[in-house]
MOPAC internal coordinates of N, CA, C and O (Angstrom, degrees):
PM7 1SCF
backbone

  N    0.0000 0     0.00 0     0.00 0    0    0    0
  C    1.4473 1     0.00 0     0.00 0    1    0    0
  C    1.5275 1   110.35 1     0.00 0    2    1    0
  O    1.2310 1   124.13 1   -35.46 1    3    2    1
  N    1.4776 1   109.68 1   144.54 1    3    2    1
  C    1.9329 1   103.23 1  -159.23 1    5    3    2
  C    1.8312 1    68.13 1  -102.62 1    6    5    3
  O    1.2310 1   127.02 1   -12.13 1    7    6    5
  N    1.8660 1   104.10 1   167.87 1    7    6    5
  C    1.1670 1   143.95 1  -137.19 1    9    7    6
  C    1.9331 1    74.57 1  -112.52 1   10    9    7
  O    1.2310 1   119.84 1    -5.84 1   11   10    9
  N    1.5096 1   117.91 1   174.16 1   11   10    9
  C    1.7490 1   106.21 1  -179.47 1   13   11   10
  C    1.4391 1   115.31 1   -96.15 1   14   13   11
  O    1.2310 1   123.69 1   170.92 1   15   14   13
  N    1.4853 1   110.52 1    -9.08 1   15   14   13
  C    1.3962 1   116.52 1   169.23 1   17   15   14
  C    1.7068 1   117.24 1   -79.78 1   18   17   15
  O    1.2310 1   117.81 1   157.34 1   19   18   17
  N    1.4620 1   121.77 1   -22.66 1   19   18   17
  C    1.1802 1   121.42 1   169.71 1   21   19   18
  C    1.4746 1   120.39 1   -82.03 1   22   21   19
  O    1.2310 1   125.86 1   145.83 1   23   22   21
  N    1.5005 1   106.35 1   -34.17 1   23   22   21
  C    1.4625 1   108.09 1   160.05 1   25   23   22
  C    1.6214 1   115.78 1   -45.28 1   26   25   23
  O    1.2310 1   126.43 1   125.00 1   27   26   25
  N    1.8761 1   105.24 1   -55.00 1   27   26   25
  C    1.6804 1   101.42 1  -170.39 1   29   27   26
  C    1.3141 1   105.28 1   -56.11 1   30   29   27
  O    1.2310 1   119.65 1   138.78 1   31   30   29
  N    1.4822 1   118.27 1   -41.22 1   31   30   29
  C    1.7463 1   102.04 1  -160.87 1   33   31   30
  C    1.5563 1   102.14 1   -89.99 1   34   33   31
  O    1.2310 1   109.39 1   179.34 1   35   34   33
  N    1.4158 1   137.50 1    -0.66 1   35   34   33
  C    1.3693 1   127.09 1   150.02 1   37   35   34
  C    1.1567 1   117.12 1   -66.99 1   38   37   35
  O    1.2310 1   116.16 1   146.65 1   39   38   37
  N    1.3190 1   124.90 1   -33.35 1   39   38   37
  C    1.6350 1   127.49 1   165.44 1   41   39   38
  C    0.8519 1   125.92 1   -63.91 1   42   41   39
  O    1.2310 1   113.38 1   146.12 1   43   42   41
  N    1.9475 1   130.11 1   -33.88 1   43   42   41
  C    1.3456 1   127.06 1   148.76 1   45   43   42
  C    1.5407 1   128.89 1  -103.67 1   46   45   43
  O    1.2310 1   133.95 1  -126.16 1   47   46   45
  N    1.7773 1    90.64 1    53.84 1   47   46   45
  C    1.5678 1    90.19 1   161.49 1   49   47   46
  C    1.7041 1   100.39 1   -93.50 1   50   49   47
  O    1.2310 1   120.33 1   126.93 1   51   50   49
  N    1.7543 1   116.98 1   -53.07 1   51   50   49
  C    1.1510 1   118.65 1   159.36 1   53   51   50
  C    1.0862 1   134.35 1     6.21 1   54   53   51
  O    1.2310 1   104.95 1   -86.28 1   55   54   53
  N    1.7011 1   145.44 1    93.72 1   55   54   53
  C    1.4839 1   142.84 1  -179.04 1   57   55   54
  C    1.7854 1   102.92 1   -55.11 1   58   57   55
  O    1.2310 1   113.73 1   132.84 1   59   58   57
  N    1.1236 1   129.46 1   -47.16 1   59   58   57
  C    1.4991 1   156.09 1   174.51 1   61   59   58
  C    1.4403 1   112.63 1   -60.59 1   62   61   59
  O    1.2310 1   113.22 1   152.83 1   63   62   61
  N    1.3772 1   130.42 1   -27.17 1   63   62   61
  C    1.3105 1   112.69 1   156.80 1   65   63   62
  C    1.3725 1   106.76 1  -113.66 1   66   65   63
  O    1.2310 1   110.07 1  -164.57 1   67   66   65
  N    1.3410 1   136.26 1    15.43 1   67   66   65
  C    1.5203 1   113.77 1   178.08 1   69   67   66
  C    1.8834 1    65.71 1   -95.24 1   70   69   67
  O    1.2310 1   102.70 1    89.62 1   71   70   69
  N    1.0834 1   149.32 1   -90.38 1   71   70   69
  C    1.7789 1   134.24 1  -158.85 1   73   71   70
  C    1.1650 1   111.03 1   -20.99 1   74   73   71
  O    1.2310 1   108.14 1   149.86 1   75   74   73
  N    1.5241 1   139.76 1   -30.14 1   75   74   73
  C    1.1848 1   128.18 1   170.36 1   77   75   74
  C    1.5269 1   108.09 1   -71.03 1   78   77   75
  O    1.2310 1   123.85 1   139.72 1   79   78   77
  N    1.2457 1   110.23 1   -40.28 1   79   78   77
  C    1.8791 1   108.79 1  -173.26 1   81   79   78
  C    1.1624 1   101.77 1   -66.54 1   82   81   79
  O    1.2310 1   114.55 1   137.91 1   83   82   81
  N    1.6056 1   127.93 1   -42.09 1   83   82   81
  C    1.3828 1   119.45 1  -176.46 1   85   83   82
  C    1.5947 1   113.46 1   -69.31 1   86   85   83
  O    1.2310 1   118.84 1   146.65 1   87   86   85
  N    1.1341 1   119.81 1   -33.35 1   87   86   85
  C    1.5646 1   110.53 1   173.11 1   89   87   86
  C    1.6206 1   104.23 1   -71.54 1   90   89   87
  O    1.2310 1   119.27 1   144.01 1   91   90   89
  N    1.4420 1   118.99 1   -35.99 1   91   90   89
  C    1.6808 1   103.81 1   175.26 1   93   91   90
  C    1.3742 1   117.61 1   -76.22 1   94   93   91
  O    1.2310 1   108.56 1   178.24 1   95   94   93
  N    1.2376 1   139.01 1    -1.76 1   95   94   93
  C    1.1266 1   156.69 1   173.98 1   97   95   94
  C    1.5780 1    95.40 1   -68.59 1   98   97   95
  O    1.2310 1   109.69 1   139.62 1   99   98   97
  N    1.5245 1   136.94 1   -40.38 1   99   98   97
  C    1.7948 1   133.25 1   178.15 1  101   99   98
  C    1.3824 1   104.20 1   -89.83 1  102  101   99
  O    1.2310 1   112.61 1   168.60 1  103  102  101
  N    1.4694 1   131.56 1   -11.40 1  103  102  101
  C    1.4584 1   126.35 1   148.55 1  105  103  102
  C    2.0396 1   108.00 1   149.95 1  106  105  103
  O    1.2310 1   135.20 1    15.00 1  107  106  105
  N    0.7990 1    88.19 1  -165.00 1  107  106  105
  C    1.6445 1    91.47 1  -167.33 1  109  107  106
  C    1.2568 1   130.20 1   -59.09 1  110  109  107
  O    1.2310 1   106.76 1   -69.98 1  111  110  109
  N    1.0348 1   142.23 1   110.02 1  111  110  109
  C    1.4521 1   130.82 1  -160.49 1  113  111  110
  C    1.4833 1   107.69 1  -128.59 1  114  113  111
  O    1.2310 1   119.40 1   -22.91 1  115  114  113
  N    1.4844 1   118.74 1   157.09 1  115  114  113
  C    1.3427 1   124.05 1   161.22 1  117  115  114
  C    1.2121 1   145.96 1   -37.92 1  118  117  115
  O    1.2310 1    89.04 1    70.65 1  119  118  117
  N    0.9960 1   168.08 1  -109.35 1  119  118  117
  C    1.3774 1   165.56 1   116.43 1  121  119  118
  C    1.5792 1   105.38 1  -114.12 1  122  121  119
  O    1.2310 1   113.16 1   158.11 1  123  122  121
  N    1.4151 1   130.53 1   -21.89 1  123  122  121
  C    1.3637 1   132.40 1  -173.19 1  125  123  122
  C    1.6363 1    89.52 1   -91.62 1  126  125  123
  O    1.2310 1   116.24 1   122.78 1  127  126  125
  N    1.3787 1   124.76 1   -57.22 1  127  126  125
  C    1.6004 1   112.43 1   158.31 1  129  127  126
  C    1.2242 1   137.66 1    -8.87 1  130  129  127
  O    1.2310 1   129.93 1   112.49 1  131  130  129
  N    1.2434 1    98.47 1   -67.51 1  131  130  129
  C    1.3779 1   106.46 1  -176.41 1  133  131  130
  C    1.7902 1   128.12 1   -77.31 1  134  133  131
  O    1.2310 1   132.78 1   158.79 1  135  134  133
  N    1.7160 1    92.92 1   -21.21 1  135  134  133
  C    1.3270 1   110.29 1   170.11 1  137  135  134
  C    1.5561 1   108.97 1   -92.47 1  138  137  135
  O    1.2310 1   117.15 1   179.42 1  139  138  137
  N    1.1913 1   123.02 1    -0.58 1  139  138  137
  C    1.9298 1   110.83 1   175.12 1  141  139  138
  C    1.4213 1   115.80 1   -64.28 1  142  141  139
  O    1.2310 1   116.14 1   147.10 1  143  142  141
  N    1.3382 1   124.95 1   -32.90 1  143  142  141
  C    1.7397 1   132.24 1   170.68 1  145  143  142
  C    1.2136 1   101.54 1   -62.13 1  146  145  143
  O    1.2310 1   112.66 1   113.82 1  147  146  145
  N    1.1904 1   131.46 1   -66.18 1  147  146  145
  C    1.4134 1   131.28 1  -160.82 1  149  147  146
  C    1.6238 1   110.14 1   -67.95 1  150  149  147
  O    1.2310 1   114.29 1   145.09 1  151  150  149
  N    1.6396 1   128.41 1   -34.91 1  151  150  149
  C    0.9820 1   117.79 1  -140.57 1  153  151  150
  C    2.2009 1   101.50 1   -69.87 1  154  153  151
  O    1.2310 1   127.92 1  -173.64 1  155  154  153
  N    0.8383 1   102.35 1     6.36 1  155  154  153
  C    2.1621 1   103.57 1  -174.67 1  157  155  154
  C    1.4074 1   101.87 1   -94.51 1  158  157  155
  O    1.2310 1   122.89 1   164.20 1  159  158  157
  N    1.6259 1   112.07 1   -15.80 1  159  158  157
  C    1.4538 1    94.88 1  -175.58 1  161  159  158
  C    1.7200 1   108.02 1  -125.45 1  162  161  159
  O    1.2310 1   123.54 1  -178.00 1  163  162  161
  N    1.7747 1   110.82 1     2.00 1  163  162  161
  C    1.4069 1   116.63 1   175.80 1  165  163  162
  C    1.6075 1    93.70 1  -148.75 1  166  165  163
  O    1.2310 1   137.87 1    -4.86 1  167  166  165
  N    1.9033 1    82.97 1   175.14 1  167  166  165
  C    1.9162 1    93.29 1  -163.04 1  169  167  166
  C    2.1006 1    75.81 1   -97.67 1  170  169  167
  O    1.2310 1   131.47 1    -1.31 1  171  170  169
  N    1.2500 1    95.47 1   178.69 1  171  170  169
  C    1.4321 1   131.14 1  -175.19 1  173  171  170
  C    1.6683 1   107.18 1   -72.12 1  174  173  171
  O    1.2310 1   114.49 1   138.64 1  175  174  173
  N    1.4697 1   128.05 1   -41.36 1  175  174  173
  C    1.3483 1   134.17 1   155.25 1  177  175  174
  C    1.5410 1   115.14 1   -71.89 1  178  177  175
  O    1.2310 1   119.45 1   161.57 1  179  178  177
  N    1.4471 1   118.65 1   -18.43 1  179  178  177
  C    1.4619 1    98.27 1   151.25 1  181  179  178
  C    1.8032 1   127.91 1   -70.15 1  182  181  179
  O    1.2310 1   134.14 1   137.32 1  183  182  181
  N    1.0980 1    90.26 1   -42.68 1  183  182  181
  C    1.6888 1   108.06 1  -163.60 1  185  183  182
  C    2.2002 1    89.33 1   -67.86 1  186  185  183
  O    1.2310 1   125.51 1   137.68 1  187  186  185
  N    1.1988 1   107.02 1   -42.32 1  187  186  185
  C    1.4282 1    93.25 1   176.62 1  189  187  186
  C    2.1099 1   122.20 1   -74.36 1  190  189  187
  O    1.2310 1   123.69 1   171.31 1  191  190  189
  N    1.1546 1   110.53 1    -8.69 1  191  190  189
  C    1.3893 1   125.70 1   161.83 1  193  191  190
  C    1.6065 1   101.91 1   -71.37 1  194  193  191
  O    1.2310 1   113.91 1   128.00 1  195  194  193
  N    1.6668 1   129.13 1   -52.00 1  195  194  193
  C    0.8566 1   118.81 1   163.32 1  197  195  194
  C    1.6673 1   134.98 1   -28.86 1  198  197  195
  O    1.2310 1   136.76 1   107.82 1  199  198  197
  N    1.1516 1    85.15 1   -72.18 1  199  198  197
  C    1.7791 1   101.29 1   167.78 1  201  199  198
  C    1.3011 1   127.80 1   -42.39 1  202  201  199
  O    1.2310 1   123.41 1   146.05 1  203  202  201
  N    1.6578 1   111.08 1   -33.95 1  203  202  201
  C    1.2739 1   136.44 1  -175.54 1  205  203  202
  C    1.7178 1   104.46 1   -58.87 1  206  205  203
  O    1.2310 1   136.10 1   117.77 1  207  206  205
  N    1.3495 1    86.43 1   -62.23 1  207  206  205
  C    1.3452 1   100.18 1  -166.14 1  209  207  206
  C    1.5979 1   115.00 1   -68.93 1  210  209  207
  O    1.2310 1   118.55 1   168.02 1  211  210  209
  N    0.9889 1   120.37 1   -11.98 1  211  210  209
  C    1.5199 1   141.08 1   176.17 1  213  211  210
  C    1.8695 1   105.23 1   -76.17 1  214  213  211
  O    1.2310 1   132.21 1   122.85 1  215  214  213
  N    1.5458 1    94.03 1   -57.15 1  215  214  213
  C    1.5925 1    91.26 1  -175.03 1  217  215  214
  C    1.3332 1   101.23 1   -78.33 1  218  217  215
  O    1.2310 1   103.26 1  -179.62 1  219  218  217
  N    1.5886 1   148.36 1     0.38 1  219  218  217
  C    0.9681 1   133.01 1   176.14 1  221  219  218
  C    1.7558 1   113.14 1  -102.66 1  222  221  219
  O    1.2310 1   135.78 1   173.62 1  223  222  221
  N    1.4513 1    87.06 1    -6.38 1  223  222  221
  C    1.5790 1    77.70 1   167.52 1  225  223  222
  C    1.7612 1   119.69 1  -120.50 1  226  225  223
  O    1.2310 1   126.70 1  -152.68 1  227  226  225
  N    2.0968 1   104.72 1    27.32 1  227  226  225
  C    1.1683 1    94.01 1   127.09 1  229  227  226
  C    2.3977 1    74.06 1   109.11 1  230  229  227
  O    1.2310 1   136.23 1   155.74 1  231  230  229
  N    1.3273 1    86.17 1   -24.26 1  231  230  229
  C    1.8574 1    80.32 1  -171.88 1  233  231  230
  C    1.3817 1   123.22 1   -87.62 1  234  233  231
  O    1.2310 1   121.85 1   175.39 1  235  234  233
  N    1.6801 1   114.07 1    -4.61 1  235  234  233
  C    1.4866 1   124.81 1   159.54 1  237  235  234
  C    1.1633 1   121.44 1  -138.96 1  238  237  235
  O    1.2310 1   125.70 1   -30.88 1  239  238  237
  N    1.1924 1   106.65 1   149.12 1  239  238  237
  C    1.7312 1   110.85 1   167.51 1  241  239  238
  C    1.2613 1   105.16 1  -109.90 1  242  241  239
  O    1.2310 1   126.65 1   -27.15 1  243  242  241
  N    1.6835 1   104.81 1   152.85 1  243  242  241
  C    1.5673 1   131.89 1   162.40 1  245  243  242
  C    1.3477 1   127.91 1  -101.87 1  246  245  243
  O    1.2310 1   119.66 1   -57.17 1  247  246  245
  N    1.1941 1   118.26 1   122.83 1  247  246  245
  C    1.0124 1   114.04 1  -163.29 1  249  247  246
  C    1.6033 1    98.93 1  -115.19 1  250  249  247
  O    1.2310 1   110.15 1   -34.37 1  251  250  249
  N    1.7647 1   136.10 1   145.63 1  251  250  249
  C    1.1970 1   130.93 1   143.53 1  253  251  250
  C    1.6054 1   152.41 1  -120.52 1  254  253  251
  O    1.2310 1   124.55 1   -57.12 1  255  254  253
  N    1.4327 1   108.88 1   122.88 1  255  254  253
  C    1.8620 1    99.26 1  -157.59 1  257  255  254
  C    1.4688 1    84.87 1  -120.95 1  258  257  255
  O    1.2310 1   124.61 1   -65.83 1  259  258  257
  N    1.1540 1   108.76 1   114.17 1  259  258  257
  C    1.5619 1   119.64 1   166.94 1  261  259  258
  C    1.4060 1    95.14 1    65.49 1  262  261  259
  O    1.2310 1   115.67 1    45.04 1  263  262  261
  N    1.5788 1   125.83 1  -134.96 1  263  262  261
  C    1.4061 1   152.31 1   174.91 1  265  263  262
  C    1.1210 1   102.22 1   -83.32 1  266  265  263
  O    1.2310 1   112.62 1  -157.24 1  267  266  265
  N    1.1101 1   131.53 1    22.76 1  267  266  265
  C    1.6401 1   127.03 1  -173.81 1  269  267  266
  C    1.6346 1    90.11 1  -132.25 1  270  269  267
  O    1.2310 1   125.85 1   -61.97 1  271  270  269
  N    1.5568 1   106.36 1   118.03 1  271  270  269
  C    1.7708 1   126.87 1   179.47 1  273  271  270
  C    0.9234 1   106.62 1  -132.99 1  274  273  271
  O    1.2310 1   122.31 1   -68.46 1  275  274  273
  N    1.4506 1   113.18 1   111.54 1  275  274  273
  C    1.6314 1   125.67 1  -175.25 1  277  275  274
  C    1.6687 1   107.24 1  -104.60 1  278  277  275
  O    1.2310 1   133.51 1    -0.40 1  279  278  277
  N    1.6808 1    91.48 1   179.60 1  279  278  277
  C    1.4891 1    76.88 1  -179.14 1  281  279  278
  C    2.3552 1    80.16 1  -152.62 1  282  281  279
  O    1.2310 1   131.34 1   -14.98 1  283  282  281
  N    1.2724 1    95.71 1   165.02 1  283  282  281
  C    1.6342 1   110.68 1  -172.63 1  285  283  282
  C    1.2881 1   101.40 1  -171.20 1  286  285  283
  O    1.2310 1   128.12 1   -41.16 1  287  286  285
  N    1.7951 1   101.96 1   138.84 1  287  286  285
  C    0.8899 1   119.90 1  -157.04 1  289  287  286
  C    1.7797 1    91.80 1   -84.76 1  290  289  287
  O    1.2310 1   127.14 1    -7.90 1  291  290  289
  N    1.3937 1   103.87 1   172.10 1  291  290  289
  C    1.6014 1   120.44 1  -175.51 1  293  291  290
  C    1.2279 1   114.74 1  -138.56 1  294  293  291
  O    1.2310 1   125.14 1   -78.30 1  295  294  293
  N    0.9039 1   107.73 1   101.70 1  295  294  293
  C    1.7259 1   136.75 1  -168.11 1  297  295  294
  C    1.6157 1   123.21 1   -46.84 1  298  297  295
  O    1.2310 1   134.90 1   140.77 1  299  298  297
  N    1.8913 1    88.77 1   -39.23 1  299  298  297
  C    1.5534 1   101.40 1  -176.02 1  301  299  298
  C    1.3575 1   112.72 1   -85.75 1  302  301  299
  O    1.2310 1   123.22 1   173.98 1  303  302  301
  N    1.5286 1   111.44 1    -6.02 1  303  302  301
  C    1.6014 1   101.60 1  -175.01 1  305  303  302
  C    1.5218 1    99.17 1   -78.60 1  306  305  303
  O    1.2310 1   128.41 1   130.19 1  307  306  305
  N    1.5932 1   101.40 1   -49.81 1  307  306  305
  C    1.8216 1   100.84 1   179.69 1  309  307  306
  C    1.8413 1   120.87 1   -46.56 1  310  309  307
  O    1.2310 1   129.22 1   148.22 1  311  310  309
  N    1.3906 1    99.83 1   -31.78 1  311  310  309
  C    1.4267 1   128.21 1  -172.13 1  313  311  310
  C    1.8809 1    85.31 1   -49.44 1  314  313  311
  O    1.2310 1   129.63 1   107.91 1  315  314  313
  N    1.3430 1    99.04 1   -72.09 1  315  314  313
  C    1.5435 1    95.25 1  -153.08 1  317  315  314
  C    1.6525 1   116.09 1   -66.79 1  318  317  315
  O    1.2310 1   127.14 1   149.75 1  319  318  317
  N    1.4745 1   103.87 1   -30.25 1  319  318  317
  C    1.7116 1    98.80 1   173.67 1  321  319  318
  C    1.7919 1   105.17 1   -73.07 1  322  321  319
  O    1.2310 1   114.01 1   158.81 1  323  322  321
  N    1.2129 1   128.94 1   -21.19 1  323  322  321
  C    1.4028 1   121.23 1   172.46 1  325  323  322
  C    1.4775 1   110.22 1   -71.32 1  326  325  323
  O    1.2310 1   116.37 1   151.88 1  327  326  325
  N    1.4200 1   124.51 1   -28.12 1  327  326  325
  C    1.3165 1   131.47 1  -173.27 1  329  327  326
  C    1.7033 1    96.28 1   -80.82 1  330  329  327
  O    1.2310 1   119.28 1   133.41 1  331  330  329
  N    1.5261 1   118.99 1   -46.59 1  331  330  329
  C    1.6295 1   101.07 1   173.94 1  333  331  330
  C    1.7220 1   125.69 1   -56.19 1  334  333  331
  O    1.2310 1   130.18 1   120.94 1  335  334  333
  N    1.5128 1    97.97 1   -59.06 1  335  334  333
  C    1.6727 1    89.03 1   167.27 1  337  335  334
  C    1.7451 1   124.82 1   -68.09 1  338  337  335
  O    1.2310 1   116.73 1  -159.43 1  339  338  337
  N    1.2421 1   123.82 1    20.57 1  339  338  337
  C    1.1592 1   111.75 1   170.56 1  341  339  338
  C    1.6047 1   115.61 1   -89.69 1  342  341  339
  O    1.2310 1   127.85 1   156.69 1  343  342  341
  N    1.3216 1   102.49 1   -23.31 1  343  342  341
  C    1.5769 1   127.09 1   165.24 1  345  343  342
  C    1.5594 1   103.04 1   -37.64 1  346  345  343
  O    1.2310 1   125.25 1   116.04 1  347  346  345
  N    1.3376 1   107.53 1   -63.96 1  347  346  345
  C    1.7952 1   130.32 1  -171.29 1  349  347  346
  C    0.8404 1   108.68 1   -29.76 1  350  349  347
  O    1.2310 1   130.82 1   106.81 1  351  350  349
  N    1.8306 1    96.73 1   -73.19 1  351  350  349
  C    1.3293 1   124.64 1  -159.90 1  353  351  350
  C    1.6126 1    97.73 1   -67.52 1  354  353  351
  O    1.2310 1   106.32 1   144.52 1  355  354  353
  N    0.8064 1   143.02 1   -35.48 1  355  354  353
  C    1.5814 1   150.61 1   175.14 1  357  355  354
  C    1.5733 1    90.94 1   -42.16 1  358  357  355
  O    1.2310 1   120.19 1   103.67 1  359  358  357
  N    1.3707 1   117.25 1   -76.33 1  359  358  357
  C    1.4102 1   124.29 1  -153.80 1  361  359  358
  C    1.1596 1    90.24 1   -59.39 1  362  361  359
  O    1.2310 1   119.67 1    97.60 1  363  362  361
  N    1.4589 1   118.24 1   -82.40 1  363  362  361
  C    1.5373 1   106.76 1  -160.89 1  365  363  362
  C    1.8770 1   127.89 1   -56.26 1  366  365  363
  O    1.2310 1   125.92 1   177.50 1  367  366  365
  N    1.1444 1   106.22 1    -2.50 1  367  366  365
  C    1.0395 1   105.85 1   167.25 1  369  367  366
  C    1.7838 1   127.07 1   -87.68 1  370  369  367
  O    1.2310 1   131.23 1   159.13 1  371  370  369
  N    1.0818 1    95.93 1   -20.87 1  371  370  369
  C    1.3179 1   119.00 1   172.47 1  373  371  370
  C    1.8248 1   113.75 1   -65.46 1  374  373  371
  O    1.2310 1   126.61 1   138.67 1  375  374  373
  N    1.5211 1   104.90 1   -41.33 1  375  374  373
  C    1.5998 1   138.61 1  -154.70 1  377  375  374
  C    2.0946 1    93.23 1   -75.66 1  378  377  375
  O    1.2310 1   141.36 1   131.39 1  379  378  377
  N    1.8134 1    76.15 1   -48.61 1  379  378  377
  C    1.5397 1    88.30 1   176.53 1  381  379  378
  C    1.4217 1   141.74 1   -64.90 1  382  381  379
  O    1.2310 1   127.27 1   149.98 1  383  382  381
  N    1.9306 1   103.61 1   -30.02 1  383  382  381
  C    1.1578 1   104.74 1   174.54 1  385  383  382
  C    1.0732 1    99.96 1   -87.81 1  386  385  383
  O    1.2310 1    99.74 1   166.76 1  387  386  385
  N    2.0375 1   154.19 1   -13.24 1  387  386  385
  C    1.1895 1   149.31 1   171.68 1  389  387  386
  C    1.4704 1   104.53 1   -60.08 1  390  389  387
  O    1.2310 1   110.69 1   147.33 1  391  390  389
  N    0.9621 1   135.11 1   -32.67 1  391  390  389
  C    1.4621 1   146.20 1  -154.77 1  393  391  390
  C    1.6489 1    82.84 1   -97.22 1  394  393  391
  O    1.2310 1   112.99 1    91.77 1  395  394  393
  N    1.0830 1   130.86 1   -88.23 1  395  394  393
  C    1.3625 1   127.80 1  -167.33 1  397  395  394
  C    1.5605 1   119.43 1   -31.47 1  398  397  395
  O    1.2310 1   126.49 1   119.98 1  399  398  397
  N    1.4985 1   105.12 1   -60.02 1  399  398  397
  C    1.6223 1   116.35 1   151.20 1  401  399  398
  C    1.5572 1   124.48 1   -13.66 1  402  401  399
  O    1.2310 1   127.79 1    99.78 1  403  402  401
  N    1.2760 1   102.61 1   -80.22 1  403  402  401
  C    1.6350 1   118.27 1   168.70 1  405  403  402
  C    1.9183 1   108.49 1   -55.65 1  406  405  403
  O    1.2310 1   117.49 1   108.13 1  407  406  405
  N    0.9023 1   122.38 1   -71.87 1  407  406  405
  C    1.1017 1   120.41 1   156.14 1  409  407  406
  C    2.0845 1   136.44 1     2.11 1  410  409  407
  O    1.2310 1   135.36 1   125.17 1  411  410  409
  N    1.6025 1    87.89 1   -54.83 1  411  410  409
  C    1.4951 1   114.53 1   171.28 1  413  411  410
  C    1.0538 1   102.88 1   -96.96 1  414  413  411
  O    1.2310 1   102.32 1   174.76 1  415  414  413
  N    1.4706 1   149.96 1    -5.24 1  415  414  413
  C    1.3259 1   138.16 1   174.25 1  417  415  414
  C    1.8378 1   100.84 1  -103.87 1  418  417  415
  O    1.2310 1   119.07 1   140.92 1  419  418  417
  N    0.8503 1   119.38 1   -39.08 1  419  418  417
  C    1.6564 1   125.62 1   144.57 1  421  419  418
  C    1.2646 1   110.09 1    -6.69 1  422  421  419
  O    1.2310 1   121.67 1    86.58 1  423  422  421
  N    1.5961 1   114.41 1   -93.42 1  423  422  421
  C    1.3583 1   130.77 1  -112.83 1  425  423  422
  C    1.6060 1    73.97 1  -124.03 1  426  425  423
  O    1.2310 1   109.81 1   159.21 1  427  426  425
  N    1.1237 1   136.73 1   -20.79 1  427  426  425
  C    1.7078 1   140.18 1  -169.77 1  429  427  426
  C    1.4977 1   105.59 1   -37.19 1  430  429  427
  O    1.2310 1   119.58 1   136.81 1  431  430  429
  N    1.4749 1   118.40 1   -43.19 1  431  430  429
  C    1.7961 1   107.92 1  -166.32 1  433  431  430
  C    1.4467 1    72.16 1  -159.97 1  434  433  431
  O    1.2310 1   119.96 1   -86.75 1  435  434  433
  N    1.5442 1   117.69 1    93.25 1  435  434  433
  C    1.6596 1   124.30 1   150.92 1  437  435  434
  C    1.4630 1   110.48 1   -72.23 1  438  437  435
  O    1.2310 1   111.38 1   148.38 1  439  438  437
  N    1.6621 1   133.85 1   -31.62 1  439  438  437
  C    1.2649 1   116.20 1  -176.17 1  441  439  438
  C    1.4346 1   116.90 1   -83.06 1  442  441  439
  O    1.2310 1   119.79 1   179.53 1  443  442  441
  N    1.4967 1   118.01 1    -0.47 1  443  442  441
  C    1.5214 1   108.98 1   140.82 1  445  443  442
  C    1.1858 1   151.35 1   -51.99 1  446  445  443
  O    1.2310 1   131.89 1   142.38 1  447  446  445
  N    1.1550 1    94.64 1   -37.62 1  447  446  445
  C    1.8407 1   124.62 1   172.25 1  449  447  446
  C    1.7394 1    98.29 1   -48.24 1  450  449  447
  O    1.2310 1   126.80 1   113.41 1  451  450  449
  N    1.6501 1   104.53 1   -66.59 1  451  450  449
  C    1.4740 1   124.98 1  -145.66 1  453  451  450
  C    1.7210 1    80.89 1   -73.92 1  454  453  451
  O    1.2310 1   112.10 1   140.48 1  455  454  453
  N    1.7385 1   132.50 1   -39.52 1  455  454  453
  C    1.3525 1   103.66 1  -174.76 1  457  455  454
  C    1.5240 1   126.16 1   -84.54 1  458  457  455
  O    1.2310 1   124.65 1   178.78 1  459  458  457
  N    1.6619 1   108.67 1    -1.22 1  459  458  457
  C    1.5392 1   110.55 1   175.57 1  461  459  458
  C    1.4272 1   110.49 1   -65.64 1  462  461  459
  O    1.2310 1   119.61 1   160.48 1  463  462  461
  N    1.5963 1   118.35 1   -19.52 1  463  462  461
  C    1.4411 1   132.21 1  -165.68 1  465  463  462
  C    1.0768 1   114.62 1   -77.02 1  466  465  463
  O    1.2310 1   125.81 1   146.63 1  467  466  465
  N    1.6472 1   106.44 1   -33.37 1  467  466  465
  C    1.3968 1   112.97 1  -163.97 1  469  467  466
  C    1.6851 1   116.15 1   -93.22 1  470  469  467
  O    1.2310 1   127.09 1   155.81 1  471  470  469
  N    1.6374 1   103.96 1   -24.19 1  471  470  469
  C    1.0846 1   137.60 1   174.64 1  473  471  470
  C    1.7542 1    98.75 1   -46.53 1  474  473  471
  O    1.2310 1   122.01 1   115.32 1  475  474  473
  N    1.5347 1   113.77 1   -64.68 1  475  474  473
  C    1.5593 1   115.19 1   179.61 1  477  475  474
  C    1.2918 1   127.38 1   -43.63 1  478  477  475
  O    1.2310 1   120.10 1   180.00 1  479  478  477

């Protein structure tokens, strides 16, 4: 059984459901909505596996009123895979300004270098 953060980012490896998140991202839509792009290049039990896999990894909800099945995006699933790579981006950004640092203490006065040489 995958962990709920491996679910989200298997759910947005998908070209086909991050387009569904981005159209639920402008607000709530149907399930026939969200399937009108897709339906020329997949059947209707694909595009609802889609969905599946979305609400199971936490980034939409379904909602049902009568014949009317919506779908909305969920904030906290994105929440938590943005909260893991912010960690990352922390480190390596950190990694980066150490490196830059050193970098400028380097390269700060190279024709010193070249006159200690000449000095010998």
């Amino acid at each position: 059984m995958q962990d709920q953060l491996s679910q989200t980012f298997s759910a947005l490896a998908d070209p086909t459901r991050r387009a569904m998140l981005a159209r639920l991202s402008t607000g709530e839509a149907n399930v026939s909505d969200l399937a009108r792009p897709f339906l020329g290049e997949m059947s209707l039990p694909a595009i609802t596996k889609h969905l599946q896999v979305l609400e199971k990894a936490g980034l939409i909800t379904k909602t049902r009123k009568a014949q009317w099945r919506s779908c909305k995006i969920n904030g906290d699933g994105l929440k938590d895979a943005a909260d893991w790579m912010e960690q990352y981006r922390i480190f390596w950004e950190e990694s980066f300004d150490r490196l830059d640092a050193y970098l400028k203490t380097v390269t700060a006065n190279p024709s010193e270098g070249n006159k200690n040489d000449s000095d010998q």
